[in-house]
ZAMI-333281 format. One record per atom (N, C-alpha, C, CB): residue number from 1; residue in three letters; atom name; z, y, x. Coordinates in steps of 0.05 Angstrom, whole numbers. Glycine has a CB too. Layout:
<pts>
- NUM,ala,CA,Z,Y,X $
...
</pts>
This chain:
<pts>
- 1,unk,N,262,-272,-154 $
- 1,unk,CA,266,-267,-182 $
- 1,unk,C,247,-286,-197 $
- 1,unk,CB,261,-238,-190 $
- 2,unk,N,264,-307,-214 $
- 2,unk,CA,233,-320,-225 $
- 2,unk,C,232,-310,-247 $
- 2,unk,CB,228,-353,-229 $
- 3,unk,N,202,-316,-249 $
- 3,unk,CA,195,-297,-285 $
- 3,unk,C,193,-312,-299 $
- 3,unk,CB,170,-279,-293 $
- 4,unk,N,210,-313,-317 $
- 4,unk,CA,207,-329,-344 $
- 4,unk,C,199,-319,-375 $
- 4,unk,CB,231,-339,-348 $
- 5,unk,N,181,-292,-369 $
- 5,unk,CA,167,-276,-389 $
- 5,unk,C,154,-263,-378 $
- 5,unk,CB,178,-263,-406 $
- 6,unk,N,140,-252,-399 $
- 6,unk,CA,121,-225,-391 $
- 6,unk,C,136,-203,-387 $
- 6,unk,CB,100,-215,-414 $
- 7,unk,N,155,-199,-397 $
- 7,unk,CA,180,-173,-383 $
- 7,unk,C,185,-171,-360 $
- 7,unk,CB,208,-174,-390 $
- 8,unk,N,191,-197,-343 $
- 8,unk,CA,197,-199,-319 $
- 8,unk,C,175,-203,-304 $
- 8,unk,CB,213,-217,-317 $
- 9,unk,N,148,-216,-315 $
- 9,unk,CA,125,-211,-293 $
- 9,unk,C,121,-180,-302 $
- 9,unk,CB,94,-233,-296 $
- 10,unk,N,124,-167,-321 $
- 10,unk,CA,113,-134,-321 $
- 10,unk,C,129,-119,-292 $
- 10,unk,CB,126,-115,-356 $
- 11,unk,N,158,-127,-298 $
- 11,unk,CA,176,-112,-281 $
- 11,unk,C,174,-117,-248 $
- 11,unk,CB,203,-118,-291 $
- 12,unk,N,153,-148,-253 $
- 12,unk,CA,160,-159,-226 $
- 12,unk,C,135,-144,-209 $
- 12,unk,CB,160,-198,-224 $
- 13,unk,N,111,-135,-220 $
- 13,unk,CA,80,-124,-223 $
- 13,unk,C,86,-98,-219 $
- 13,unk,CB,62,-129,-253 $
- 14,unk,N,102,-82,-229 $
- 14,unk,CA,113,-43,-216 $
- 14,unk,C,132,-47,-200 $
- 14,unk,CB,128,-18,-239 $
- 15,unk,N,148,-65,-196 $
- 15,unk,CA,163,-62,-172 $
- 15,unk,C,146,-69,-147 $
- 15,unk,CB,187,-78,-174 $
- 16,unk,N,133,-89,-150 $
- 16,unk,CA,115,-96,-124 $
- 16,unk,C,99,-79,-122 $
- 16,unk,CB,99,-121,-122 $
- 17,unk,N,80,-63,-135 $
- 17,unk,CA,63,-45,-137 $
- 17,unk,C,73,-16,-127 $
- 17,unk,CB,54,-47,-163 $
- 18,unk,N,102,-14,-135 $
- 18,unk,CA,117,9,-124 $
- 18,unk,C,119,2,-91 $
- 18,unk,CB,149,10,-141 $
- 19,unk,N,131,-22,-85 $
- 19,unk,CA,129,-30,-55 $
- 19,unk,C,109,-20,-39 $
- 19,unk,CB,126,-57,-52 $
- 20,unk,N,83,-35,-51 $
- 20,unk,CA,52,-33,-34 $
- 20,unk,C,54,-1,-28 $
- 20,unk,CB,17,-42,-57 $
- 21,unk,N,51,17,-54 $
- 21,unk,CA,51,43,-47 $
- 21,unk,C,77,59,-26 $
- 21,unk,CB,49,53,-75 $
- 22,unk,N,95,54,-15 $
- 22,unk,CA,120,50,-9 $
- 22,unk,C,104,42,23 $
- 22,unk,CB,141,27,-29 $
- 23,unk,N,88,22,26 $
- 23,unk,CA,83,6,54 $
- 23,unk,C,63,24,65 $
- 23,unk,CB,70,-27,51 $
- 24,unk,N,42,33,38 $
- 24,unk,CA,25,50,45 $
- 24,unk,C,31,78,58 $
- 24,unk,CB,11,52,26 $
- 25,unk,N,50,91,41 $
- 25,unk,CA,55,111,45 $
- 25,unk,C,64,126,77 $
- 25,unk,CB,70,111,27 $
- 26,unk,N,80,98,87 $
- 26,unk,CA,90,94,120 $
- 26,unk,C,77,95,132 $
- 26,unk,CB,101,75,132 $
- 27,unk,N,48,82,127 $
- 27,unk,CA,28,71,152 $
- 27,unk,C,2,85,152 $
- 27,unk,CB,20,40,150 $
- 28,unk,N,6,107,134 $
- 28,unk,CA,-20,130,137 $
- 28,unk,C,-22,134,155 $
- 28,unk,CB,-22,153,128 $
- 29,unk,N,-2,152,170 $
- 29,unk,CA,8,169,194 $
- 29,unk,C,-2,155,218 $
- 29,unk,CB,41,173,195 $
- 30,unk,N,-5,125,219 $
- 30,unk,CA,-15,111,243 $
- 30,unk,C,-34,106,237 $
- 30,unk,CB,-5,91,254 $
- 31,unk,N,-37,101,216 $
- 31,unk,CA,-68,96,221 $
- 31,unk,C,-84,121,217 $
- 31,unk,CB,-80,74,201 $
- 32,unk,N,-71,146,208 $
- 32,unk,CA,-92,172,215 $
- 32,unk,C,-100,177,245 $
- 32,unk,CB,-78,202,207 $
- 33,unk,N,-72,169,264 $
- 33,unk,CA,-76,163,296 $
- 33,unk,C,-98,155,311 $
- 33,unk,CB,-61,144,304 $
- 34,unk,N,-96,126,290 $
- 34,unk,CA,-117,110,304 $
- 34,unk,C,-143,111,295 $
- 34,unk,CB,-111,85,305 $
- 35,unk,N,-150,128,279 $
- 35,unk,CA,-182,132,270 $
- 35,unk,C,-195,144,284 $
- 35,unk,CB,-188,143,248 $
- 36,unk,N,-217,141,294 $
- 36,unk,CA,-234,150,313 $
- 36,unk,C,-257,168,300 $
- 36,unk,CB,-243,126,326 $
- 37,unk,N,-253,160,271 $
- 37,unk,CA,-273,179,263 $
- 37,unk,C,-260,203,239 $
- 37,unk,CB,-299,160,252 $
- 38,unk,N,-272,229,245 $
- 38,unk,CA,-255,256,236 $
- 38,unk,C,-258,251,211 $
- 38,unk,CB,-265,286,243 $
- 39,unk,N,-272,245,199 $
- 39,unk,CA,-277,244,162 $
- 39,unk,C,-260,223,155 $
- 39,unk,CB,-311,235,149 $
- 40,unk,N,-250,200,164 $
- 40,unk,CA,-227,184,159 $
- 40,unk,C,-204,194,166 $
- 40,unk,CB,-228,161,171 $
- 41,unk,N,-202,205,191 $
- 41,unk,CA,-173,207,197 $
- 41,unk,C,-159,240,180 $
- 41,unk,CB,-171,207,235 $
- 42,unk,N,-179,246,167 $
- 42,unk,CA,-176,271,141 $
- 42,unk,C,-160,263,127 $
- 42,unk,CB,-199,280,122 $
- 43,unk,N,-179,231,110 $
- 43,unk,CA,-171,222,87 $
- 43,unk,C,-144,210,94 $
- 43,unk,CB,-191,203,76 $
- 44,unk,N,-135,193,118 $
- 44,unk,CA,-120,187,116 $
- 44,unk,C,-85,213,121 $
- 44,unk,CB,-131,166,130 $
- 45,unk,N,-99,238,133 $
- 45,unk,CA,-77,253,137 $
- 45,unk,C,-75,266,104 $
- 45,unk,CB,-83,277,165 $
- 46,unk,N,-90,263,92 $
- 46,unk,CA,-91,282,60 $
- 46,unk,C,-71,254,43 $
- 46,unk,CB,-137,289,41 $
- 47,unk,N,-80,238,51 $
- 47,unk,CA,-75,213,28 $
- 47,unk,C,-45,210,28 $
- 47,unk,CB,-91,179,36 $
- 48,unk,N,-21,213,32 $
- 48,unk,CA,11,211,35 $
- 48,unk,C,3,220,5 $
- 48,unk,CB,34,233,62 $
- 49,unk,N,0,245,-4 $
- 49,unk,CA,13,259,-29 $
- 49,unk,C,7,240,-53 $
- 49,unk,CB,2,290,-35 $
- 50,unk,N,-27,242,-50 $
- 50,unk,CA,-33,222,-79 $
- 50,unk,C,-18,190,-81 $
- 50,unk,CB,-69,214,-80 $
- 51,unk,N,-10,176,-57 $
- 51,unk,CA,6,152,-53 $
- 51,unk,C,24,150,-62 $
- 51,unk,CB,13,146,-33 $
- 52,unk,N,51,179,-61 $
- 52,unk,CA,64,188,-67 $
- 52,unk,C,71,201,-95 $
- 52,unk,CB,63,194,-52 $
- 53,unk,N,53,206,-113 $
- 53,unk,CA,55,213,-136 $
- 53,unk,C,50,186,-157 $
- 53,unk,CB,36,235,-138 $
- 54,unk,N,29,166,-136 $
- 54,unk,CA,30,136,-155 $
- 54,unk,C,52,124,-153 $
- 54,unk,CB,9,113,-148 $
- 55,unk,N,70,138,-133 $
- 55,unk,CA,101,119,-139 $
- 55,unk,C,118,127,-158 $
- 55,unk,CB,121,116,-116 $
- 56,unk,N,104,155,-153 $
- 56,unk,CA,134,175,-175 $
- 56,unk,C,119,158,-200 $
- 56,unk,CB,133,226,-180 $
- 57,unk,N,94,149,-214 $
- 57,unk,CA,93,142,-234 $
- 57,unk,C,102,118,-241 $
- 57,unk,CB,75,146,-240 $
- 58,unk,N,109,91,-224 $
- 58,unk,CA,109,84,-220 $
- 58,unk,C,147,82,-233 $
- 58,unk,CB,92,85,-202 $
- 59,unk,N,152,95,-222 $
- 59,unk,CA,187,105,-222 $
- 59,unk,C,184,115,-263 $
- 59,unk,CB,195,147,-190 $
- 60,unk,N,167,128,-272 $
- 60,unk,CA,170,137,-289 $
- 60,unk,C,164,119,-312 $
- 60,unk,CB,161,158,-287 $
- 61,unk,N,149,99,-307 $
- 61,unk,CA,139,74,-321 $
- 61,unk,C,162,57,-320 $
- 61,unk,CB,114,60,-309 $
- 62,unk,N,179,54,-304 $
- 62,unk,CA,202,37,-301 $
- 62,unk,C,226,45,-318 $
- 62,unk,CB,209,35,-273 $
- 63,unk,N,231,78,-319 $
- 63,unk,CA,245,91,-335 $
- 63,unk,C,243,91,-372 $
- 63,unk,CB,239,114,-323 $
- 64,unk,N,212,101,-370 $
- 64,unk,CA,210,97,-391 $
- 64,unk,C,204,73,-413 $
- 64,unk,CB,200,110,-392 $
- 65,unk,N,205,49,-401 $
- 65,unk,CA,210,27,-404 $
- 65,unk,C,234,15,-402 $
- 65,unk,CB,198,19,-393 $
- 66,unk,N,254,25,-391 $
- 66,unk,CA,278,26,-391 $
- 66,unk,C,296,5,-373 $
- 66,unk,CB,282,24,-416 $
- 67,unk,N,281,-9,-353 $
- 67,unk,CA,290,-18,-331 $
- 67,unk,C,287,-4,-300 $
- 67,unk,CB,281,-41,-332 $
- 68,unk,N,305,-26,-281 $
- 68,unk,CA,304,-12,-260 $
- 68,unk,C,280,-37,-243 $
- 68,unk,CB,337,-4,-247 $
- 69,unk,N,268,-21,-222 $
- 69,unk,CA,244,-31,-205 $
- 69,unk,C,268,-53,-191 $
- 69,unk,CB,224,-1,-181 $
- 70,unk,N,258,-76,-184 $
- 70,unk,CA,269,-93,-162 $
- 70,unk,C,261,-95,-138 $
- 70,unk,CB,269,-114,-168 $
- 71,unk,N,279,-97,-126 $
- 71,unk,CA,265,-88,-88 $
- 71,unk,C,253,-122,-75 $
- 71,unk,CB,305,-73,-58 $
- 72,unk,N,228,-114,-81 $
- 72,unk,CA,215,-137,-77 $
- 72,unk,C,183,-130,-55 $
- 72,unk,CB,209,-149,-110 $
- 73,unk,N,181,-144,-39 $
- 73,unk,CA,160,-138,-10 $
- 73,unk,C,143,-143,-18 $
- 73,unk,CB,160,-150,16 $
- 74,unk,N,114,-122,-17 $
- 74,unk,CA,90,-133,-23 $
- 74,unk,C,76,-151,1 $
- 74,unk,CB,73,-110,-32 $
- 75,unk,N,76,-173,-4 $
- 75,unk,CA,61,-192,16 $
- 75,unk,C,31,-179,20 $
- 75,unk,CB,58,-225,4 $
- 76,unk,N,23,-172,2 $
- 76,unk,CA,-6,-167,2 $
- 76,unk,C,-7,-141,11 $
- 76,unk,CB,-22,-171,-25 $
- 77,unk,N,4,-124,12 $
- 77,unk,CA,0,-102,27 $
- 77,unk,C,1,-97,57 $
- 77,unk,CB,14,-89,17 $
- 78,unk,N,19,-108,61 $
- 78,unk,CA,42,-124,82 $
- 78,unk,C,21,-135,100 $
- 78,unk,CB,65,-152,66 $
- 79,unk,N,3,-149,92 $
- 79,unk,CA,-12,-167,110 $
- 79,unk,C,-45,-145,111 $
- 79,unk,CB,-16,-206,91 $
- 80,unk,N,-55,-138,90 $
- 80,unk,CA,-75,-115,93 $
- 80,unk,C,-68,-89,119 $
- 80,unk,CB,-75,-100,62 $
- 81,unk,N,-43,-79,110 $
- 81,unk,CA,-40,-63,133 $
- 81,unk,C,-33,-76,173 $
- 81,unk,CB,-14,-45,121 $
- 82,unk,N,-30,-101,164 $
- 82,unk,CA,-38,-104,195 $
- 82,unk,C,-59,-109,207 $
- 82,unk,CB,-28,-118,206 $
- 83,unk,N,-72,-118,190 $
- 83,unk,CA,-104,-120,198 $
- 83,unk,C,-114,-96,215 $
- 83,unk,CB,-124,-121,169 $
- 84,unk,N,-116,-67,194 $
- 84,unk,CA,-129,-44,214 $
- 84,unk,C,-106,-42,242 $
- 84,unk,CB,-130,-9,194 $
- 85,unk,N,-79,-45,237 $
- 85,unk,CA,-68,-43,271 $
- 85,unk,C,-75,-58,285 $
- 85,unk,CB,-43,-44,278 $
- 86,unk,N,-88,-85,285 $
- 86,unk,CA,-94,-97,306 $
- 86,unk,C,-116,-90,313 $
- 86,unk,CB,-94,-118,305 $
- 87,unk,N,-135,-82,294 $
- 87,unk,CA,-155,-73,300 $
- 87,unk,C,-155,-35,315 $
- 87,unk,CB,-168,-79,273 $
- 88,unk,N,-139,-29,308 $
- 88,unk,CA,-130,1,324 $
- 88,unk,C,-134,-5,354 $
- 88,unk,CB,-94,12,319 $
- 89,unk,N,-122,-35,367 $
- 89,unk,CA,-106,-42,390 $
- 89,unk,C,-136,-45,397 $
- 89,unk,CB,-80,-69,391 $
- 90,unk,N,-157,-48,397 $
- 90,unk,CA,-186,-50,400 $
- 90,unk,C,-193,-86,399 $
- 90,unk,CB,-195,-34,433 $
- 91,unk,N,-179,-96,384 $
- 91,unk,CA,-192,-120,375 $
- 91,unk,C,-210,-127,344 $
- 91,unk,CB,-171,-136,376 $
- 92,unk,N,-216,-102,347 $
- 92,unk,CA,-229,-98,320 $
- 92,unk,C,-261,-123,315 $
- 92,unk,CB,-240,-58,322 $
- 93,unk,N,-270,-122,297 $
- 93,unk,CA,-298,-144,302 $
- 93,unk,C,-315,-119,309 $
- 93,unk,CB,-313,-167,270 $
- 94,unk,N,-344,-135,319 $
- 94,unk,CA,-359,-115,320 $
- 94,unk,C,-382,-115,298 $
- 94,unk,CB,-369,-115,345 $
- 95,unk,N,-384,-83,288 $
- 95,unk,CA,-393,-85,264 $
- 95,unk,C,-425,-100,259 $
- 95,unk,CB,-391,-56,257 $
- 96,unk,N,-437,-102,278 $
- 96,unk,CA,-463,-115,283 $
- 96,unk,C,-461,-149,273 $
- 96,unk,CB,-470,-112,317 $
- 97,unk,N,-438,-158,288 $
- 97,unk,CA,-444,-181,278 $
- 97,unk,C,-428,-189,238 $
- 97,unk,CB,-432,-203,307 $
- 98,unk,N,-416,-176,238 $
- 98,unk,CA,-409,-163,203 $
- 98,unk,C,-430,-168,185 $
- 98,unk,CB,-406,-126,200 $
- 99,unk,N,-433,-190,160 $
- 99,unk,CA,-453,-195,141 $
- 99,unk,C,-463,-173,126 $
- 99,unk,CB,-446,-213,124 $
- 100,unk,N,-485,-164,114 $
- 100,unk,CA,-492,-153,101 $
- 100,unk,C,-496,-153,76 $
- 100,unk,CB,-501,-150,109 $
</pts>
């Protein structure tokens, strides 16, 4: 879709944003799996609903604005969530050598 206004980058900005939350929403569930630690893998088993209510708004911003969301892939989400699965697979860094 190219944008040739601010209408269309607005629309193009909640539809992708609807996506991310959409990518997120899928990949809780594995990555609650793969957390090793109980205070994360909480957050991540609690976190579906609030993910899920930023889309319904998401949906309701599009409404009440009076277009429809375009089905468009968030790259950036897309590429964030594979990071922790590879790292699940135990190729994670080790946090020691990690800057401070």
């Amino acid at each position: 879709m190219p944008i040739k206004s601010i209408n269309d980058l607005f629309v193009h900005e909640i539809s992708d944003t609807y996506n991310a939350e959409e990518q997120t929403t899928r990949s809780l569930p594995k990555l609650a799996r793969a957390a090793t630690d109980p205070e994360l893998q909480k957050a991540f088993e609690e976190h579906p609903e609030e993910t899920r209510g930023q889309g319904e708004r998401l949906e309701q911003v599009a409404e009440l604005c009076g277009f429809k969301r375009k089905r468009i892939r968030c790259d950036g989400m897309e590429g964030l969530l594979k990071k922790p699965c590879r790292w699940s697979t135990g190729s994670a860094p080790d946090p020691s050598s990690m800057p401070r």
